[in-house]
C-alpha positions as CSV (number, residue, x, y, z in Angstrom):
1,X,-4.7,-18.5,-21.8
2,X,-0.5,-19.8,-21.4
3,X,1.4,-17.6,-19.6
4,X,5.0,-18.9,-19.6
5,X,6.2,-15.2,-18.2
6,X,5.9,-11.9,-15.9
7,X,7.7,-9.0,-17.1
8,X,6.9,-6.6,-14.1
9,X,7.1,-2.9,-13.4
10,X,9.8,-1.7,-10.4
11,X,8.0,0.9,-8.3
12,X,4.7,0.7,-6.6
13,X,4.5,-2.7,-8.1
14,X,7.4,-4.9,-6.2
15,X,8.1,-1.9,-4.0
16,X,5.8,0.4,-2.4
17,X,5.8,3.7,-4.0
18,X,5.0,6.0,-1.6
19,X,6.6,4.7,1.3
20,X,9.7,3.9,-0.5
21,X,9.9,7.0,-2.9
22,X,8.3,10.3,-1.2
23,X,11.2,11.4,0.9
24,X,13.5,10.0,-2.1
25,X,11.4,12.7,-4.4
26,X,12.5,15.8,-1.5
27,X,15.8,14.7,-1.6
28,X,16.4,14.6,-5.5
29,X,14.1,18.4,-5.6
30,X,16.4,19.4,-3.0
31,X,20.1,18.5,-4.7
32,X,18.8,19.9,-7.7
33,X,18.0,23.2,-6.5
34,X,21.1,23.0,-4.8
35,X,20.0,23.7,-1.2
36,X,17.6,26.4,-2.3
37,X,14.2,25.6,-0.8
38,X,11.7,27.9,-3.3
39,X,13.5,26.5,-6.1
40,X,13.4,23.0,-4.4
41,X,9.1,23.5,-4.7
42,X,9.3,24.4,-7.7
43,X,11.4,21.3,-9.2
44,X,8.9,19.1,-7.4
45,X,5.8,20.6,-8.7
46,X,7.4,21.0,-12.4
47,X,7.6,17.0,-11.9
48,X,4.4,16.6,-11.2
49,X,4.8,15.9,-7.6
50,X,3.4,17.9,-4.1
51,X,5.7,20.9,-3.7
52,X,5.0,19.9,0.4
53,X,4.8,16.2,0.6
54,X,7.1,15.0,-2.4
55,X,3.9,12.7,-3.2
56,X,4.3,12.0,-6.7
57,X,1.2,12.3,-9.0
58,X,0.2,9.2,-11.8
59,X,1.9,8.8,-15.4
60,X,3.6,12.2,-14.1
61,X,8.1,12.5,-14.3
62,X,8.8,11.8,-10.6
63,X,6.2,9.0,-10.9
64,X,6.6,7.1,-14.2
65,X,10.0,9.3,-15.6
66,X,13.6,8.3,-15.7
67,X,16.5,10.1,-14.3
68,X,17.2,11.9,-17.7
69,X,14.1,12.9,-18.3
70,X,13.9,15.0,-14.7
71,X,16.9,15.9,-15.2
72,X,15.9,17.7,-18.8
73,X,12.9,19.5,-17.3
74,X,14.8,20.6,-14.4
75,X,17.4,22.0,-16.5
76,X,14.8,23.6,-18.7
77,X,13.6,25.1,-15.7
78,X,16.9,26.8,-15.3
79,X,18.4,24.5,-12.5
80,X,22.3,25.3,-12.5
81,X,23.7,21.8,-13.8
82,X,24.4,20.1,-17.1
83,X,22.2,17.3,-17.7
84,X,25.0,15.1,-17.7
85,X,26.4,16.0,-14.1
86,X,22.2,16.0,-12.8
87,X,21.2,12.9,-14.4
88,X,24.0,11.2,-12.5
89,X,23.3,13.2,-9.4
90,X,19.8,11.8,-9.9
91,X,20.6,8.1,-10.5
92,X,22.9,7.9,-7.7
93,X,19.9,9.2,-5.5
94,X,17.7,6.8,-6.6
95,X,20.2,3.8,-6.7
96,X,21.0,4.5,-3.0
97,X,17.0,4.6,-2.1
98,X,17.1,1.1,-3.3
99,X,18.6,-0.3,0.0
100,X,16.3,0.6,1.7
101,X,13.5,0.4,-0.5
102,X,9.8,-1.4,1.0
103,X,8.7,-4.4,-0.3
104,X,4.5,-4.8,-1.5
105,X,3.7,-6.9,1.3
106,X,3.3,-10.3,0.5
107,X,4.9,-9.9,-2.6
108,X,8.3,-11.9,-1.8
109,X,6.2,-15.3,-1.3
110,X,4.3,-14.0,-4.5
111,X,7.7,-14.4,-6.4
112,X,8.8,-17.5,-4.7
113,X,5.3,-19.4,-5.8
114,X,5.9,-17.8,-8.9
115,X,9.4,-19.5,-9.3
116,X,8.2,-22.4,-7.7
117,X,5.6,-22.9,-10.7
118,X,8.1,-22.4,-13.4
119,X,7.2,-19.0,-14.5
120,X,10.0,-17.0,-16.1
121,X,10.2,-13.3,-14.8
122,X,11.9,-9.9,-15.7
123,X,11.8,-6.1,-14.5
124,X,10.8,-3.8,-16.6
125,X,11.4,0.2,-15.0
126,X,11.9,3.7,-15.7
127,X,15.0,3.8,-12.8
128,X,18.2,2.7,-13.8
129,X,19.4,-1.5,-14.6
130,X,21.6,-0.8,-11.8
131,X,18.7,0.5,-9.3
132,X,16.9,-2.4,-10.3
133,X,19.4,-4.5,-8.8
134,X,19.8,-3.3,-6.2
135,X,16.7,-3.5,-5.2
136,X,16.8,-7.2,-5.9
137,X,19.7,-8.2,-4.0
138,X,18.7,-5.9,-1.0
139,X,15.2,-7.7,-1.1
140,X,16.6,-11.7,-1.4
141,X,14.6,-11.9,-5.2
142,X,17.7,-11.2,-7.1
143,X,17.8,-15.1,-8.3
144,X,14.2,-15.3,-9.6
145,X,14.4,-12.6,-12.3
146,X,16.1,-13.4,-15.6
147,X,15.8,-10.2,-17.0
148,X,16.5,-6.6,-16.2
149,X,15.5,-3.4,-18.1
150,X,16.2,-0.1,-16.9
151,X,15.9,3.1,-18.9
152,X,19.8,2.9,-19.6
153,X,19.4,-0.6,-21.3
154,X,18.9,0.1,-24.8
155,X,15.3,-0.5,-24.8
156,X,13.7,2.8,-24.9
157,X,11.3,4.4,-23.1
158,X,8.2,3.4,-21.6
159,X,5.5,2.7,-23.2
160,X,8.1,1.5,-25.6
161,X,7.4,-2.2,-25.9
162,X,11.1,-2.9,-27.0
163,X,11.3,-4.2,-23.4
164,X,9.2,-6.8,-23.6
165,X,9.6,-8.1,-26.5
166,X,13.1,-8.0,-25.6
167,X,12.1,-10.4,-22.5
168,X,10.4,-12.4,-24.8
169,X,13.1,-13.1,-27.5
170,X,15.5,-13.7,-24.7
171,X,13.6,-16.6,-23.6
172,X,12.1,-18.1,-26.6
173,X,8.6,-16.7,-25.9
174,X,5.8,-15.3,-28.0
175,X,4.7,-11.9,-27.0
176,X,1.2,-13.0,-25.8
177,X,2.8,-15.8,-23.8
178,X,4.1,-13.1,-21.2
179,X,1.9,-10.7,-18.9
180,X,2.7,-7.4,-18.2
181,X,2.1,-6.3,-14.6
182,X,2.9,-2.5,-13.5
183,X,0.9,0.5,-11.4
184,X,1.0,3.3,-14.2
185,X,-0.5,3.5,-17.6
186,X,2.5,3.7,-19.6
187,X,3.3,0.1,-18.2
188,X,-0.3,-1.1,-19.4
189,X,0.3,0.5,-22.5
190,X,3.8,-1.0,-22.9
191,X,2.1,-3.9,-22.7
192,X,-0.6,-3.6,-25.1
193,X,1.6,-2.0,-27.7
194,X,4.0,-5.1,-27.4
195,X,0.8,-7.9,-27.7
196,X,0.9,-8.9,-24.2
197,X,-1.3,-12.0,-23.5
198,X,-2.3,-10.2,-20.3
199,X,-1.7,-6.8,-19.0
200,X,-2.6,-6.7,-14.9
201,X,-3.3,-3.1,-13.3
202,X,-2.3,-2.9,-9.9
203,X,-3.6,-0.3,-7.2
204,X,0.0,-0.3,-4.7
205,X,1.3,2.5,-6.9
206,X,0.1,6.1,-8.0
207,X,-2.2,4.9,-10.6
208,X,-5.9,4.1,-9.8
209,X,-8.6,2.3,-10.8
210,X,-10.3,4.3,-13.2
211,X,-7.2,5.4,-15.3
212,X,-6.2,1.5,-15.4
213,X,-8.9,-0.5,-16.0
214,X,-9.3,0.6,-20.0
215,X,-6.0,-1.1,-20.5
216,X,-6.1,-3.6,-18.1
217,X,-7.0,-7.3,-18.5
218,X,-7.4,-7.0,-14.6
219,X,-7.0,-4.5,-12.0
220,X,-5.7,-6.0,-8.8
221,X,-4.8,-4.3,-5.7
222,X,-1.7,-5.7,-5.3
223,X,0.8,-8.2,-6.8
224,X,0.4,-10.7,-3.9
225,X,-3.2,-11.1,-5.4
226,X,-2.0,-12.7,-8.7
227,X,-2.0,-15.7,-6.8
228,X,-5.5,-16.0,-7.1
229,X,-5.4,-15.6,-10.5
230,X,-3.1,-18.6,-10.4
231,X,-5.2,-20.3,-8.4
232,X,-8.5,-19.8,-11.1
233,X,-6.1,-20.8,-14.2
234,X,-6.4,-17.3,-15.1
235,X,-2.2,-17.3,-15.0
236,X,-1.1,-20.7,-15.9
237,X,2.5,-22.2,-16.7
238,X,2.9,-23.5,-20.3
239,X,3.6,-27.2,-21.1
């Protein structure tokens, strides 16, 4: 198997989830109950996240959802905002989490070797393009992705593959020339849909093992361990 390119998910696959995202999760409950703490519980639950802990749950809004869609159910819910004003209230929360968002560990030098080895890579996320970035720049990896796809850049919504095959037409690859890396199953599935020539699991995020592995080519525990699949051929670059 050639793979010329990595179209990776954002969160709990270059960043930690929970360590980056949890008190994020409170914060975003919080502004959209406007300072009302029951209501506050509610929004977080409703988003499929612990009322207590903000610890967001697999494949559920908070987890694997973009700003507008959060901002939908909350408003459904009968938050006092128009989805316009909250998705933005939203976004902004989650661009500003992005400075000081935590690395996987390991996962910079990952990139690097990556790079190094002439393999092209992209983001793929349910935050916003401009999130994205700035968790890029903040980490020093802003140079070594060629490709950005947030949920505001025309490419749908995962598991929509338009992303990747976006990524692929971008840089003259074939669908199954790129591998699809994320934490949840709507990244797997994003990349099965698109034809992926590998679609890696990985265990840093909210998804586990068991809801993974059916879509998965692999299952890893983290992105620093593709670099044994480099190692074994598994991941090669193409001539």
């Amino acid at each position: 198997m050639t793979i010329k390119a990595i179209l990776f998910d954002k969160d709990g696959t270059l960043l930690d989830y929970h360590a980056t995202w949890t008190e994020v999760n409170l914060q975003a409950a919080k502004v959209g109950a406007r300072g009302n703490p029951a209501l506050a519980r509610q929004l977080l639950a409703l988003a499929d996240a612990d009322p207590d802990t903000g610890m967001a749950k697999a494949g559920g809004l908070l987890a694997a959802g973009n700003s507008a869609q959060i901002a939908q159910a909350w408003i459904t819910h009968g938050v006092a905002w128009t989805l316009e004003s909250l998705g933005a209230q939203i976004d902004e929360i989650f661009v500003d989490a992005m400075h000081r968002a935590i690395p996987i560990p390991g996962g910079a030098g990952l990139i690097r070797t990556l790079a190094a080895q002439g393999i092209i890579m992209g983001v793929a996320s349910s935050d916003s393009a401009a999130a994205i970035r700035v968790f890029l720049d903040s980490v020093g990896l802003a140079e070594y992705f060629q490709f950005i796809a947030g949920y505001d850049s025309g490419y749908g919504h995962k598991p929509d593959p338009a992303a990747l095959l976006a990524f692929a037409d971008e840089i003259g690859a074939a669908p199954n020339e790129i591998a699809m890396v994320g934490d949840n199953i709507q990244d797997l599935q994003l990349g099965r849909d698109a034809g992926a020539g590998m679609v890696v699991g990985v265990l840093s995020g909210t998804g586990s093992a068991v809801e993974l592995a059916p879509l998965a080519t692999v299952v890893v525990p983290d992105i620093s361990h593709l670099a044994q699949l480099l190692s074994k051929g598994v991941v090669q670059n193409g001539p």
